[in-house]
C-alpha positions as CSV (number, residue, x, y, z in Angstrom):
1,X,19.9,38.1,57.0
2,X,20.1,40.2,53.8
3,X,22.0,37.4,52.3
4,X,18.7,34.6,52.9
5,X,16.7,37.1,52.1
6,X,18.2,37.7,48.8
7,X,18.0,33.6,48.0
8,X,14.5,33.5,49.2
9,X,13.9,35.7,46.6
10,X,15.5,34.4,44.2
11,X,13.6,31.2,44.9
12,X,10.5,32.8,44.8
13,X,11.0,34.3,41.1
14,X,12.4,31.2,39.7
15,X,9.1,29.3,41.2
16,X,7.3,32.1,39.7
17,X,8.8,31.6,36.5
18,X,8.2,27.7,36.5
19,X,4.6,28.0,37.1
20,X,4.2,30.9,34.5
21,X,5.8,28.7,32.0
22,X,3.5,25.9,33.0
23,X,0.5,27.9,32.4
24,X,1.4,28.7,29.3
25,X,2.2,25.7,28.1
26,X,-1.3,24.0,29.9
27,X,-3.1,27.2,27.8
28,X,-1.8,26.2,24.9
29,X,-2.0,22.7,24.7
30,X,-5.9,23.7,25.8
31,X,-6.4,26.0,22.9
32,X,-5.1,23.1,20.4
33,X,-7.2,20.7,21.4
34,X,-10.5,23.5,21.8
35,X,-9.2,23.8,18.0
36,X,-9.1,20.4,17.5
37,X,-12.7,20.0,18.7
38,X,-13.9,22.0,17.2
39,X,-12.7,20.9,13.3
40,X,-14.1,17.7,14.3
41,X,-17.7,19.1,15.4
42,X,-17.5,21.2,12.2
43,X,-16.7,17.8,10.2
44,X,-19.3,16.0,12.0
45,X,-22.0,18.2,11.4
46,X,-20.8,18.8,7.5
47,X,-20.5,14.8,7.3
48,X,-24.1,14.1,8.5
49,X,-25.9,17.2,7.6
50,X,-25.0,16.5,3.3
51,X,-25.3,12.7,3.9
52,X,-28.8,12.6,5.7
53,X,-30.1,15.3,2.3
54,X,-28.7,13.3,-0.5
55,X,-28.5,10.5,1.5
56,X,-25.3,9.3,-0.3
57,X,-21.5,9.1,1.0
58,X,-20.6,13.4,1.3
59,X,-17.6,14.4,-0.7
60,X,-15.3,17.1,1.1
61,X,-12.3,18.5,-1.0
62,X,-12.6,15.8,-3.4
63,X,-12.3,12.8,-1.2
64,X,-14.7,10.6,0.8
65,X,-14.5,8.5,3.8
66,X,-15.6,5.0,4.0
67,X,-15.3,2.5,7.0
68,X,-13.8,-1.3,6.5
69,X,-16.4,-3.9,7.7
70,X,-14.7,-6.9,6.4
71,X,-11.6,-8.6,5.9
72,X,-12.0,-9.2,2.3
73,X,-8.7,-7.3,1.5
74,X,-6.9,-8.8,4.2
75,X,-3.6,-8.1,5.3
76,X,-4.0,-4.9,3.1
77,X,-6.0,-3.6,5.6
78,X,-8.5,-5.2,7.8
79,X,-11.9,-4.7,9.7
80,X,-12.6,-1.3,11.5
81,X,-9.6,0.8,9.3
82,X,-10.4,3.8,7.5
83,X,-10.4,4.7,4.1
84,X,-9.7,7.9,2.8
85,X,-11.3,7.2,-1.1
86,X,-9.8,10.1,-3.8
87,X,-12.3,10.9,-6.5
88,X,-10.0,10.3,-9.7
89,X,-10.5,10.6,-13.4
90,X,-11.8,6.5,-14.5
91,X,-9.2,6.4,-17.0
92,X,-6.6,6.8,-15.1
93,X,-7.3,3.8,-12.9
94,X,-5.1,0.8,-13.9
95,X,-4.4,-2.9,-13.0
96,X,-3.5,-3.2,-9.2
97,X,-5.3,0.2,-8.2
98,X,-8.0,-0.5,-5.6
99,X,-11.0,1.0,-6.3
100,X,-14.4,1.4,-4.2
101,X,-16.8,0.6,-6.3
102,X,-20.9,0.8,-5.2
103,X,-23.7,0.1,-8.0
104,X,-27.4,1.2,-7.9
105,X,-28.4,-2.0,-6.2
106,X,-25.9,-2.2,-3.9
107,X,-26.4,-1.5,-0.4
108,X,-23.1,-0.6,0.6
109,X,-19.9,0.1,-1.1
110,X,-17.3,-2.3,-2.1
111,X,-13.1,-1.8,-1.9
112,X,-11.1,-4.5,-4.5
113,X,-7.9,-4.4,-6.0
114,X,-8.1,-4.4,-9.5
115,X,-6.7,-7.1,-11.3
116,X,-7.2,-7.0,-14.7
117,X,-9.1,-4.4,-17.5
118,X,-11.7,-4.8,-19.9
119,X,-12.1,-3.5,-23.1
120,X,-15.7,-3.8,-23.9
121,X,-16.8,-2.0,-27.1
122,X,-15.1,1.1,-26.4
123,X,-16.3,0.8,-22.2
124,X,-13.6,-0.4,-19.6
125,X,-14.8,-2.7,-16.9
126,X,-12.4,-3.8,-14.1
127,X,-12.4,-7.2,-12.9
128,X,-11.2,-7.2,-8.8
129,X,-10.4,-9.2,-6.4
130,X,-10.1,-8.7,-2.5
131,X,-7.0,-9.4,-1.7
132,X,-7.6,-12.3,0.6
133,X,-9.7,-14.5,-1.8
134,X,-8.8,-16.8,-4.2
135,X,-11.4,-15.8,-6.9
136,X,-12.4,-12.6,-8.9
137,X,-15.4,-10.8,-8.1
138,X,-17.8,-12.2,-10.1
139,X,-19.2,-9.8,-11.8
140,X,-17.2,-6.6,-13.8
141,X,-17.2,-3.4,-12.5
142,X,-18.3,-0.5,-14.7
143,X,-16.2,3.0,-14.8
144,X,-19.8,4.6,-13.9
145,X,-19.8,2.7,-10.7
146,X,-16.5,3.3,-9.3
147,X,-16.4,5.7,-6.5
148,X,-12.6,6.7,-6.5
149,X,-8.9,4.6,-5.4
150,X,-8.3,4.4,-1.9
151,X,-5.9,7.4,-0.8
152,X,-5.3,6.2,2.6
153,X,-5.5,3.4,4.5
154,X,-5.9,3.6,8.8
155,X,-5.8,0.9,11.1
156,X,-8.9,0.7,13.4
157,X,-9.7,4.6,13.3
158,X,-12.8,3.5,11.6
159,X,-14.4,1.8,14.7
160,X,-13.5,5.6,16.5
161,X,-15.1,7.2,13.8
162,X,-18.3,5.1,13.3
163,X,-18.7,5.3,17.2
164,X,-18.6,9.5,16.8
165,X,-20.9,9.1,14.3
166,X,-23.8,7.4,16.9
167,X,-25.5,10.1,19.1
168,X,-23.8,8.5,21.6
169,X,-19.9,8.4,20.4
170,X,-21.1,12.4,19.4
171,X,-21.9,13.3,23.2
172,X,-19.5,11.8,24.9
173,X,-16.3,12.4,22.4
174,X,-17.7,15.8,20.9
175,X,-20.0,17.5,23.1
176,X,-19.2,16.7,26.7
177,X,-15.4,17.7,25.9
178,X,-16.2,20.9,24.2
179,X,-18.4,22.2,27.3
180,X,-15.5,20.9,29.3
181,X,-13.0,23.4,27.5
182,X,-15.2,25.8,27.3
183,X,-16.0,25.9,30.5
184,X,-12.7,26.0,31.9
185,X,-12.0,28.7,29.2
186,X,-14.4,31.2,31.1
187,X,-13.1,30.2,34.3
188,X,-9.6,31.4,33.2
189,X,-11.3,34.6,32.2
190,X,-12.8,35.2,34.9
191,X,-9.9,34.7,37.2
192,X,-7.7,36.7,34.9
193,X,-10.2,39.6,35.4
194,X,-10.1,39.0,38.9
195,X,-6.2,38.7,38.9
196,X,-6.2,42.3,37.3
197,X,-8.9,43.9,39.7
198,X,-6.6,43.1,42.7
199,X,-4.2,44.3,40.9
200,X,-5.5,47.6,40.7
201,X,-6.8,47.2,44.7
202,X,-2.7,47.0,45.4
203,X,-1.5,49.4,43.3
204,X,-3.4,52.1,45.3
205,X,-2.7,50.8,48.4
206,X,0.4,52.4,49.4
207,X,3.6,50.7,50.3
208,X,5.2,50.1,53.7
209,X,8.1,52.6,52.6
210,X,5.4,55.0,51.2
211,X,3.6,55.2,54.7
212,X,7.3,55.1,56.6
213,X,7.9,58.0,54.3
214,X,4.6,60.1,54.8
215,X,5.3,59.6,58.4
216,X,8.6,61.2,58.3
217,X,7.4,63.8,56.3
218,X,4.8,64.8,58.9
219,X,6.8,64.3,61.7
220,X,9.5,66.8,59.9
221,X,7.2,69.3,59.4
222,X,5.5,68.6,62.7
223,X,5.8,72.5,64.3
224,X,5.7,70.7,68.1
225,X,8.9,68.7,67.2
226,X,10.7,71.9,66.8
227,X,10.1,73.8,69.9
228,X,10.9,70.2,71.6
229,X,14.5,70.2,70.3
């Protein structure tokens, strides 16, 4: 009997231990993406916030974010990637760079490889070309106009990102999520605190053996068990 019992427990513990270590690792993996969320809410309010007051494309740490809407630069990148655009110095730009590019008339911005420099009375302009036609942009590109060179290119992210950025995509990916979290977040607080209050109920509640004990102490010091004997 001592021998099962002994397994049992060790059963128990090693149960114990497996759920312990899944809790931790389901806490974790919770706070990462609560962390997670929140950068992006953070980006998302930053992002919109500067662009709806200066009503332009909002530069964090130097770079800019621009969405692909057609396949001019095709295979390159296509439709729905995302660009990462670095703000660089003008000069440095050179032949095969591509550049986003947006002039005062221009509705939206424009990404082209640049093919070839002009040297116009002491002003470069850059003749592009996207990558999946067979002419040059018509007209040259002035250094004032150019935005930055594309840093990084990502495959259909853009669609993701232009949905977050409808009231919408932001309720559904941002909002709903983060109540979610938090939510469950106070839950496990609240069952921790109730975890620990129980806790405290059994620790002064006394133990079989404590009672067996007290027992034997009064029956030991019972004056009637005495005389009996």
């Amino acid at each position: 009997m001592e021998m099962q019992q002994t397994i049992q427990n060790a059963e128990n513990t090693e149960k114990n231990e497996k759920k312990s270590i899944i809790k931790v690792i389901l806490n974790f993996l919770s706070n990462v993406l609560l962390v997670a969320l929140s950068l992006l809410i953070i980006y998302m309010l930053v992002f919109m916030f500067r662009g709806v007051k200066s009503n332009e494309t909002p530069t964090i740490f130097n770079h800019q974010i621009y969405i692909v809407k057609s396949d001019s630069m095709s295979p390159t990148f296509r439709t729905g990637s995302l660009l990462i655009i670095r703000l660089v110095e003008k000069e440095k730009i050179k032949v095969n760079d591509i550049i986003t590019y947006r002039r005062p008339n221009d509705s939206v911005a424009t990404t082209h490889r640049v093919v070839r420099i002009l040297d116009e009375d002491g002003e470069r302009k850059f003749i592009t070309r996207g990558d999946a036609n067979n002419i040059d942009d018509p007209v040259p590109v002035s250094e004032d106009h150019v935005v930055g060179t594309v840093s990084v290119a990502i495959p259909l992210l853009g669609y993701f990102i232009g949905f977050v950025r409808t009231k919408q995509g932001l309720l559904i990916v941002v909002v709903i999520p983060a109540l979610i979290i938090m939510l469950t977040q106070i839950i496990g607080l609240i069952k921790k605190e109730s975890e620990k209050e129980k806790e405290k109920e059994k620790e002064k509640m006394p133990t079989i053996e404590e009672l067996l004990e007290k027992a034997d102490e009064l029956l030991r010091d019972d004056p009637g068990q005495e005389d009996q004997q």
